[in-house]
Phi, psi and omega in degrees: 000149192256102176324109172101002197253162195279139152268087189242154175270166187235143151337334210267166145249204194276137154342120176286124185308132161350308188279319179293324175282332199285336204284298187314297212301327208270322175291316134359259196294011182283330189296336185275352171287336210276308192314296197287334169308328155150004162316073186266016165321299209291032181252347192298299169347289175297320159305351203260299189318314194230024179264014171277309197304302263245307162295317163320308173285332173307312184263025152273311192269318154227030134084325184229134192276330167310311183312279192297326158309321163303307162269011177269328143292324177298320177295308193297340182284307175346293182322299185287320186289312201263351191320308183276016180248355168285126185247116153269358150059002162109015210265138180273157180069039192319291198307297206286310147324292149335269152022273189302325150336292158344275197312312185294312168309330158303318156327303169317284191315320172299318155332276212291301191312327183262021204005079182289123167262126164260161200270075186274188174279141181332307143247180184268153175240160187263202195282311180325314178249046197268323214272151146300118161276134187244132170276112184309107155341125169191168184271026161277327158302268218343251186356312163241044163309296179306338160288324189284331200296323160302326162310291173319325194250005170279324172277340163291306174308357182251334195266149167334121193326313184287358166241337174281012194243311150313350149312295224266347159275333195263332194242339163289280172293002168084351183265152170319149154296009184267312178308310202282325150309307179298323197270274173343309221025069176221156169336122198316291189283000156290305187274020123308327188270335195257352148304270178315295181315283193302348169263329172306318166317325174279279203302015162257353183262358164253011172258143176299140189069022187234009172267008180263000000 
């Protein structure tokens, strides 16, 4: 768990020792080579990798597991249709970045075609009230862990796509803010101001009386 952070559990896995991301990445694009040769097996691997990540954001952005199964298949055909125009260009964590792009944009697309109203907050909130109390694990959280866990992803789903996509990479999934710019492609410090705003947001739709 992340101190100051939304706790929803995340899908993704844990962060790789440097030498080790570098192995994945090199391994990764021998398979997308193989792939764009005309191997479409070596595309299985990578679905394997990353279709826990893929569906976690996807069912986060909507909220419904039929939706988001759909659109977590759909990035991958994406993927797989566009593989040989991807460049990764030496960059770590290319592939899985490009990938989870794919995916938010689809998500995004399902939004808008169902022109999904978001409920926003009365107001914008500052930095001041951004932070979490983070409760130290024992077994009475343990115990209502499955009630906080629905609180949390009932109030995710009410703040605004744009805070809400930054959430669900920096505090779900876990990734750095370098990874989370390849995927947005917006500014370090735009996502950072859109971090802090999306977590003051969460805590007032989770404080009682405070989504009115």
């Amino acid at each position: 768990m992340v101190t100051g952070a939304i706790a929803l559990e995340s899908a993704g896995a844990a962060g790789a020792p440097p030498a080790a991301g570098a192995a994945r990445d090199h391994e990764e694009q021998a398979w997308i080579a193989r792939c764009v040769a005309g191997d479409a097996e070596s595309f299985r691997p990578l679905v394997q990798r990353y279709q826990r990540l893929v569906f976690s954001v996807a069912l986060r952005m909507l909220g419904g597991r039929a939706e988001a199964e759909d659109v977590a298949q759909q990035a991958f055909v994406d993927a797989y249709d566009a593989l040989d125009r991807f460049r990764g260009e030496g960059r770590a964590h290319a592939f899985s970045t490009w990938l989870v792009r794919i995916a938010v944009n689809r998500a995004k697309d399902v939004l808008k075609s169902k022109r999904w109203t978001e409920e926003p907050l009365e107001r914008e909130v500052g930095g001041d009230e951004a932070s979490f109390a983070h409760t130290p694990a024992d077994p009475e959280v343990q115990a209502l862990r499955g009630e906080d866990q629905r609180r949390l992803e009932a109030a995710l789903a009410r703040v605004p796509i744009k805070y809400r996509e930054v959430l669900i990479l920096k505090d779900v999934e876990e990734l750095p803010y370098e990874e989370i710019r390849e995927v947005l492609n917006l500014p370090i410090t735009t996502l950072k101001i859109r971090v802090v705003r999306g977590r003051a947001m969460m805590q007032k739709l989770l404080t009682p009386g405070g989504d009115r």
